[in-house]
C-alpha positions as CSV (number, residue, x, y, z in Angstrom):
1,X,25.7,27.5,4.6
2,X,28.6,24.8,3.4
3,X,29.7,24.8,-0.4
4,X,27.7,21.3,-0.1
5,X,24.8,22.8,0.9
6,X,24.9,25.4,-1.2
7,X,25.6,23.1,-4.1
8,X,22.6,21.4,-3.0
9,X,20.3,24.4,-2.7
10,X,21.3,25.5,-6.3
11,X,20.3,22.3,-7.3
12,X,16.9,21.7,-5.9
13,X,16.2,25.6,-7.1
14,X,17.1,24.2,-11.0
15,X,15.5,21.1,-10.4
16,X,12.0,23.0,-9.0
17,X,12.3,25.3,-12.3
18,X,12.8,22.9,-15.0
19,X,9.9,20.9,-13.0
20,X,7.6,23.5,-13.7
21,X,7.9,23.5,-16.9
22,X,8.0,20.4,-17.8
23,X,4.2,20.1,-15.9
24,X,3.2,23.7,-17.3
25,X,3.8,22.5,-21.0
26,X,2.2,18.5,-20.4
27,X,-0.9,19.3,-18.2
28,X,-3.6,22.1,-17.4
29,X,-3.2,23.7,-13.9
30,X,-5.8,22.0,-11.6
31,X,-8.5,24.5,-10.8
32,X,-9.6,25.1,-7.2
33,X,-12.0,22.5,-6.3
34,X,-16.0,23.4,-6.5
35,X,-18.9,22.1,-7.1
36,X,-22.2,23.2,-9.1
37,X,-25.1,21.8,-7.6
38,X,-27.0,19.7,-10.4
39,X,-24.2,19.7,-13.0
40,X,-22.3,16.7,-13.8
41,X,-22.0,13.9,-12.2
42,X,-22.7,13.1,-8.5
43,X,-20.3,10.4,-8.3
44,X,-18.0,11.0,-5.0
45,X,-15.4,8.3,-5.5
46,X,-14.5,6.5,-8.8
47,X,-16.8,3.5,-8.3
48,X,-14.2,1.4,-10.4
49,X,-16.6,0.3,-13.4
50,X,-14.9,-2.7,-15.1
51,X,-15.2,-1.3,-18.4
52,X,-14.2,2.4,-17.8
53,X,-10.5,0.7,-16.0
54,X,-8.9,-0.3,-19.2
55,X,-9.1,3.2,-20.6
56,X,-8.3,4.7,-16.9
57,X,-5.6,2.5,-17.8
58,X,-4.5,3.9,-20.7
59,X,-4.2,7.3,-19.9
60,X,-2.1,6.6,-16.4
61,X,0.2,4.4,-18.8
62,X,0.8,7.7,-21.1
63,X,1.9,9.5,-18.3
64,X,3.6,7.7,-16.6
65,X,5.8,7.3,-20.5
66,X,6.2,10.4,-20.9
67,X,7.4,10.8,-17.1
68,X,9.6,8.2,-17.8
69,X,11.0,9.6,-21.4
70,X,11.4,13.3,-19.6
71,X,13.3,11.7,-16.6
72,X,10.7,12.3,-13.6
73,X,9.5,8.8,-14.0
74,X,11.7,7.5,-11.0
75,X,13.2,10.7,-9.0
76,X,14.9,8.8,-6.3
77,X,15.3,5.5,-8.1
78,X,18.9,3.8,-9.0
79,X,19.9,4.9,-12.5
80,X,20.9,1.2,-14.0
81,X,16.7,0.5,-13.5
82,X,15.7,4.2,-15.3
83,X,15.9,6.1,-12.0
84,X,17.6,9.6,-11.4
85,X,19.0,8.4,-8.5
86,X,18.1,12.0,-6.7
87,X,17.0,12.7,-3.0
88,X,13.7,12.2,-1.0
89,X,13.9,16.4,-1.2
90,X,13.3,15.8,-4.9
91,X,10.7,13.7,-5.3
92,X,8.8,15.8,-2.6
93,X,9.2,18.7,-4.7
94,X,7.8,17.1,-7.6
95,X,4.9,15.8,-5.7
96,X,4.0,19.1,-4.8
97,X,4.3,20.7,-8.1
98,X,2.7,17.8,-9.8
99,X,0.0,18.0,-7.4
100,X,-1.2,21.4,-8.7
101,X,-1.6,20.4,-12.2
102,X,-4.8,17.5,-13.7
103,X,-3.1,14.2,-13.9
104,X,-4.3,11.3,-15.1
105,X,-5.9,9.1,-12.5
106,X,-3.3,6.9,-11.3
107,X,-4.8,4.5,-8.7
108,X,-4.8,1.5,-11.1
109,X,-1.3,1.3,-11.7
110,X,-0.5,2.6,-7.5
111,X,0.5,-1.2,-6.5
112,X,3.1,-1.4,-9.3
113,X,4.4,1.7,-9.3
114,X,4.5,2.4,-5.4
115,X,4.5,-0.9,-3.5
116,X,5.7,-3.3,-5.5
117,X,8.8,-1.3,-6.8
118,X,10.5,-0.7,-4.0
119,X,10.3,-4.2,-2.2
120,X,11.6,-5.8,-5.3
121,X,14.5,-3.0,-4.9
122,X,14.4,-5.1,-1.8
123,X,14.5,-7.9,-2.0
124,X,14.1,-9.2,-5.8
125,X,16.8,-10.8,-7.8
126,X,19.0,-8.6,-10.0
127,X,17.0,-10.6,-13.0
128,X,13.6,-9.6,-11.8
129,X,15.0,-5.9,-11.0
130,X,16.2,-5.9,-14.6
131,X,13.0,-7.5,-16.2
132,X,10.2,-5.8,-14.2
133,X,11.3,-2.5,-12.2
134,X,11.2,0.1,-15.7
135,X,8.5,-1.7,-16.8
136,X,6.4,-1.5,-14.0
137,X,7.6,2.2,-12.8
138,X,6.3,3.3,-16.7
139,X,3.2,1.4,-16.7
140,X,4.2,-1.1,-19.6
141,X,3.3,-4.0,-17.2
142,X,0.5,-3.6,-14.4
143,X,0.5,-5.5,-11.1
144,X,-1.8,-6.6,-8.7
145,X,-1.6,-7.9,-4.8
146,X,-2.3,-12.1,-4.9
147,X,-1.9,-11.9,-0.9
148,X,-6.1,-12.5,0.8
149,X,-7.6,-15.5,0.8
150,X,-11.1,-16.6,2.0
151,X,-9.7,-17.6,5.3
152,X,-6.7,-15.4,5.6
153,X,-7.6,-11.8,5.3
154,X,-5.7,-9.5,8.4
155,X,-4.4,-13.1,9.5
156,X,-2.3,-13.2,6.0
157,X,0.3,-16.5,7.9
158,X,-2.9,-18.5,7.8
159,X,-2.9,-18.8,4.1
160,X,-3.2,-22.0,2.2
161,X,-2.3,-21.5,-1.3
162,X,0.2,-24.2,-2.0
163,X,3.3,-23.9,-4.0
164,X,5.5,-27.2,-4.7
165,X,8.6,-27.4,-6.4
166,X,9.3,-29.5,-9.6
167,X,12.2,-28.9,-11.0
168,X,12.9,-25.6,-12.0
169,X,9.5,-24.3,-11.7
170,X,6.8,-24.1,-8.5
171,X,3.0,-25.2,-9.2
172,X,1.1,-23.0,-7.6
173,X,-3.0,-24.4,-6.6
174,X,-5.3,-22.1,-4.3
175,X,-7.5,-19.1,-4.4
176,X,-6.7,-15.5,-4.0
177,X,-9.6,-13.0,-3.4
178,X,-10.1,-8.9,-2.9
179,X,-7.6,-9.1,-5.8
180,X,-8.0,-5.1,-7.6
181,X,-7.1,-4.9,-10.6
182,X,-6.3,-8.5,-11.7
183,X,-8.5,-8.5,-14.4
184,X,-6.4,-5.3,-15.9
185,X,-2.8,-6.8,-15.0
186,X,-0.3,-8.8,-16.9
187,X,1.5,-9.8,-13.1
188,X,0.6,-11.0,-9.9
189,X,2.3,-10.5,-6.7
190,X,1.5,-14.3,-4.7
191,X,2.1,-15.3,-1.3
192,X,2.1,-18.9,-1.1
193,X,3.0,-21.7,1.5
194,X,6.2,-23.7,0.5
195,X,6.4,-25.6,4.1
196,X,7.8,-24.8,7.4
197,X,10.2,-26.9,9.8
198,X,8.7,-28.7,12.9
199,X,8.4,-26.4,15.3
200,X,8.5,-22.9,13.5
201,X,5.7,-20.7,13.2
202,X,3.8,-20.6,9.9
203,X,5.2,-17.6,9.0
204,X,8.5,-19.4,8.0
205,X,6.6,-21.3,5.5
206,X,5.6,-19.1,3.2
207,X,7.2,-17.7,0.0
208,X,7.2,-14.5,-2.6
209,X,6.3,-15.0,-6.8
210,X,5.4,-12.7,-9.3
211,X,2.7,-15.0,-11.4
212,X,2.3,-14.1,-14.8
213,X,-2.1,-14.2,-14.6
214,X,-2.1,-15.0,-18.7
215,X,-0.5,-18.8,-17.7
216,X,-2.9,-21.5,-18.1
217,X,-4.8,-22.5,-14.6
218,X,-5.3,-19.1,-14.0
219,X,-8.9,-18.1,-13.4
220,X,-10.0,-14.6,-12.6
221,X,-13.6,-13.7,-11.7
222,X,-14.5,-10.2,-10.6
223,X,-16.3,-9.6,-7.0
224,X,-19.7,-7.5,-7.3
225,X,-20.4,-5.2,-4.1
226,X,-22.8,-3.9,-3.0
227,X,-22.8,-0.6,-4.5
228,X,-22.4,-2.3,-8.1
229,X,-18.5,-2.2,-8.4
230,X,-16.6,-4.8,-9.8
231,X,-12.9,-3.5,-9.6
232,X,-12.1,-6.2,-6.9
233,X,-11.4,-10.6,-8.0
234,X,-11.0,-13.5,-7.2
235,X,-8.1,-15.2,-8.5
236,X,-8.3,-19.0,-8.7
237,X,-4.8,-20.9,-9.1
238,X,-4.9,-24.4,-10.8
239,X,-1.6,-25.8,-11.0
240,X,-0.4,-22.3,-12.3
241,X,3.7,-23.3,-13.3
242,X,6.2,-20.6,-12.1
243,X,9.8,-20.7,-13.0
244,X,12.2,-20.3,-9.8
245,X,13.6,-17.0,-11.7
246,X,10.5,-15.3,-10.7
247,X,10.7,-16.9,-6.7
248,X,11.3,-12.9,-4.8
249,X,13.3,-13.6,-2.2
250,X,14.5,-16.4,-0.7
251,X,12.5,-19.7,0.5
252,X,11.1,-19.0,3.0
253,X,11.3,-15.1,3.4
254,X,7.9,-14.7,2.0
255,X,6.9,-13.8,5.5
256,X,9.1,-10.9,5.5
257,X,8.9,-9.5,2.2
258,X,4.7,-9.5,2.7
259,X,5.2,-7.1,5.7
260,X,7.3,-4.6,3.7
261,X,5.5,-4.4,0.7
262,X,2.7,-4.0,3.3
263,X,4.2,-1.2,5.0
264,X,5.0,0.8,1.2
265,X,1.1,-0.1,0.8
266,X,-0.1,1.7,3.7
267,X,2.3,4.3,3.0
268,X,0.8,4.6,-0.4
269,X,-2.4,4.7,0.4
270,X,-2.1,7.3,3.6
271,X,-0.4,9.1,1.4
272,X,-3.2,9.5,-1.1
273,X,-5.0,12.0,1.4
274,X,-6.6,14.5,-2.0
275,X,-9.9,12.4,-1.5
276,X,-11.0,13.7,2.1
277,X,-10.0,17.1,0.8
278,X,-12.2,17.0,-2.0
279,X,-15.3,16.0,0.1
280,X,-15.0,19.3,1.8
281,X,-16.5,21.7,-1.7
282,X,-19.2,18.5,-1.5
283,X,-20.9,19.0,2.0
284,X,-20.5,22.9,1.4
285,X,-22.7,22.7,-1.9
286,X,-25.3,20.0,0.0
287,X,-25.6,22.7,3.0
288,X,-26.1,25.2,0.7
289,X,-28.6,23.1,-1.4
290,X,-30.5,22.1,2.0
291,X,-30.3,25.7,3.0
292,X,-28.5,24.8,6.4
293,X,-24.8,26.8,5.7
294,X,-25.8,28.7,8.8
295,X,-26.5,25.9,11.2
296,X,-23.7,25.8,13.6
297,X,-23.7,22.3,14.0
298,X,-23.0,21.8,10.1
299,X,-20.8,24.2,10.3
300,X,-18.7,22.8,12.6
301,X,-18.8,19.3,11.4
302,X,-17.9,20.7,7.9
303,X,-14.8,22.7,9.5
304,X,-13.7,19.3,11.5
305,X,-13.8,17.3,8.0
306,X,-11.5,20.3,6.7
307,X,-9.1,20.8,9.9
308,X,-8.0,17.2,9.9
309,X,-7.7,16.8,6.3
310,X,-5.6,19.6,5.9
311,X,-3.6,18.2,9.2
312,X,-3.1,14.7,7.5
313,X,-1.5,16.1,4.3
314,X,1.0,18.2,6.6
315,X,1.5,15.6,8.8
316,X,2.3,12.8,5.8
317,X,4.5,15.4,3.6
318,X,6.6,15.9,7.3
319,X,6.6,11.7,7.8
320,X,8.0,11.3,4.2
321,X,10.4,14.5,4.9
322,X,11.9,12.5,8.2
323,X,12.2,9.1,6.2
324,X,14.3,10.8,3.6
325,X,15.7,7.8,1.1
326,X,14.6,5.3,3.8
327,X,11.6,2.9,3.7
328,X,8.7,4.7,5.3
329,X,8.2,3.8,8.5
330,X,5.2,2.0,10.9
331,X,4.3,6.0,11.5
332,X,2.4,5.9,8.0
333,X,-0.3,3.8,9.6
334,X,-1.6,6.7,11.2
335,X,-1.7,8.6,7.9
336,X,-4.0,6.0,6.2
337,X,-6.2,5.2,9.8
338,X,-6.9,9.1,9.7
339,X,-8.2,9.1,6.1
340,X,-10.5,6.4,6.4
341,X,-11.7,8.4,9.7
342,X,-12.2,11.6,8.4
343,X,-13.9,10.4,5.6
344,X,-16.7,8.7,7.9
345,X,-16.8,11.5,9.2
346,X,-17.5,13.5,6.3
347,X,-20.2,10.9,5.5
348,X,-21.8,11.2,8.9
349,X,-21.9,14.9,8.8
350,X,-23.8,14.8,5.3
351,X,-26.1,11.9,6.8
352,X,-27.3,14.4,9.6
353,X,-28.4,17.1,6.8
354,X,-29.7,14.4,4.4
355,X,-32.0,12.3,6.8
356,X,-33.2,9.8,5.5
357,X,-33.1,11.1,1.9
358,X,-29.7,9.6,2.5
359,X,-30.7,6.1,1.8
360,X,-33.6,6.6,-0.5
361,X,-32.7,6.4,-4.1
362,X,-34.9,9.1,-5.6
363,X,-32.7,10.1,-8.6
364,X,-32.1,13.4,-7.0
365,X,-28.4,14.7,-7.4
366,X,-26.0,14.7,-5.1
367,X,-27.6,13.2,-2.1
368,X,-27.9,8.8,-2.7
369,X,-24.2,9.6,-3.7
370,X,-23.1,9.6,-0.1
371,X,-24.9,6.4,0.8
372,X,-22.9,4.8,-2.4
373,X,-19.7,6.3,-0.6
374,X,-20.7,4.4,2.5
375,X,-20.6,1.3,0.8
376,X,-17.2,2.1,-0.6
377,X,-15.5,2.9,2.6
378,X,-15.5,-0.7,4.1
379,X,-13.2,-1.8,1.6
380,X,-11.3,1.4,2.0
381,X,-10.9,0.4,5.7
382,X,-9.7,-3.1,5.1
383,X,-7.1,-2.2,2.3
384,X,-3.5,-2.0,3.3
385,X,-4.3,-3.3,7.0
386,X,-8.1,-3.3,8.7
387,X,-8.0,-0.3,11.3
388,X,-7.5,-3.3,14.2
389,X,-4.5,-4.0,12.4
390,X,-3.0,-0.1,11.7
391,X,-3.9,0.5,15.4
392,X,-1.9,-2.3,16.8
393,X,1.0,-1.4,14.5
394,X,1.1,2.0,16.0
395,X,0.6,1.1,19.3
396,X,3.1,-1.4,19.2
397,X,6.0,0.1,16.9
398,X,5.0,3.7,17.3
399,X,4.3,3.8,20.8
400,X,6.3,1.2,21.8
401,X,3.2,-0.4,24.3
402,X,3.5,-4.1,25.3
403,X,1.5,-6.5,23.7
404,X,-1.0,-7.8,26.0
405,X,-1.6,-11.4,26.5
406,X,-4.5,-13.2,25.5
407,X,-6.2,-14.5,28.7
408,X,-5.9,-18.6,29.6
């Protein structure tokens, strides 16, 4: 091995011990998964209650602090923003470590901290990399996504939120929906159109701000599904005044920076592959309760559900080890596609043992939760990039396949 590597090794080996005990001495070790028929609650997914958010919230934001104080906040990110300016190897260390310990559930403060950092590392001004990227990376501000509107979902160029210069502000008028979070965040992430040449496509017409949502004209209503959650909005712009300072990236360019952020989004969330795994201990205890363990069929669904979750953690841990400090790539897609489709998968197989105590809510434990979790996974789907979407990405910049032509 060279003196560089060596140096290297020696450092990842101090890096890995002084890890470990920063997370032994701030958080219990996480306890193998399992589940005790009847005790607790049945709840499969956090169904996002309004209420419960704010102190979700809370504890993420205390966490990520003391991350931040102890100098794990940011492994990989530049120093002058509160990063430690280490290597991809790093942070995929810590992730594993961190990963066997009880964190705080981060999921409200993922857009800031995951997607929205890095594409203003991208593409924001030095003054909103200096205002927003600490603050966002320790959970003092929380963001959301202002991107879908009720006619531009997948097809995000065919939005029609307007933003028109006047002086040194934009007005921003339209209406944003499938918004999560807004109604916990200080900052919103908007596409808007600013107008294109003749002749362009209307991609070239559209530009990046980061909305503060307390500004007067903003409205924000939540969504009810459903299933009874309410962690998705609607976020209605009424002559909402922007400064230009907070403009991310040039006129213009809003095209461009949507698609990135998009692509850290997807990475994000195809990353987050624990909640497949977790359904596993669920459909054992259900056999178990049903008395079927010992149907083969069962077991072999059950086995599937476990194989390819399993297989998507090894197979995103190798993606981010290939992208080392570069973007993740259009390979991520796959990661996220393949969680959404193992965990209909996991719902089918407990739909076969449940019948059609599967859709009747009789108060019994364990068993309406997996209709609830049915209801959750459209949105699941759609987040980040429908699976139409994800598929054409990989097909097109995975695979490299032509795009076909859409008949005359």
């Amino acid at each position: 091995m060279s003196t560089t590597g060596s140096a290297l090794q020696r450092d990842l080996t101090a890096f890995r011990a002084e890890a470990e005990s920063f997370l032994a001495a701030s958080l219990p070790r996480r306890v193998q998964a399992s589940v005790v028929w009847g005790e607790g609650s049945d709840e499969i997914v956090d169904g996002g209650d309004r209420d419960r958010g704010a102190s979700t919230v809370e504890a993420a934001r205390q966490w990520r602090r003391r991350l931040d104080d102890a100098g794990y906040g940011w492994i990989d990110g530049p120093s002058e923003h509160g990063g430690a300016s280490l290597s991809a190897e790093h942070v995929s260390i810590f992730r594993s470590l961190e990963a066997q310990h009880e964190t705080p559930d981060q999921h409200l403060l993922r857009f800031g901290v995951t997607i929205l950092c890095p594409a203003l590392v991208e593409f924001g001004s030095e003054y909103l990399q200096r205002a927003y990227l600490r603050p966002l990376r320790r959970g003092d501000v929380v963001a959301c996504q202002l991107f879908s509107e009720p006619g531009a979902g997948s097809d995000l160029a065919g939005l029609s939120m307007r933003a028109e210069r006047d002086g040194d502000d934009w007005v921003l008028t339209g209406h944003k929906v499938w918004s999560s979070g807004a109604h916990l965040s200080q900052l919103g992430l908007a596409i808007a159109r600013t107008g294109a040449e003749p002749g362009q496509p209307k991609q070239a017409g559209m530009t990046a701000f980061l909305v503060d949502l307390s500004a007067p004209g903003v409205d924000i209503r939540p969504i009810e599904q459903l299933n009874g959650d309410s962690k998705f909005n609607e976020v209605r712009l009424d002559g909402v005044r922007v400064p230009d300072s907070h403009r991310v990236g040039e006129v213009g360019e809003g095209w461009t920076f949507a698609t990135a952020s998009l692509r850290y989004e997807r990475a994000s969330i195809g990353a987050d592959n624990a909640v497949d795994v977790s359904l596993v201990p669920r459909l054992v205890a259900l056999a178990r309760h049903l008395g079927v363990e010992e149907d083969a069929h069962v077991r072999q669904g059950i086995a599937e559900v476990h194989a390819r979750a399993v297989a998507t953690r090894a197979m995103t841990a190798g993606l981010f080890a290939a992208a080392g400090d570069q973007p993740p790539g259009a390979e991520m897609s796959a990661c996220k596609l393949e969680l959404t489709d193992n965990i209909q998968r996991a719902i089918d197989v407990a739909f076969e043992m449940l019948g059609e105590r599967a859709v009747l809510d009789t108060g019994e434990w364990g068993t309406y939760a997996w209709l609830q979790l049915a209801w959750r996974l459209p949105g699941m789907r759609i987040g980040g990039g429908t699976d139409e979407i994800l598929r054409n990405v990989i097909a097109e910049r995975v695979l490299g396949l032509p795009r076909e032509k859409a008949p005359r």
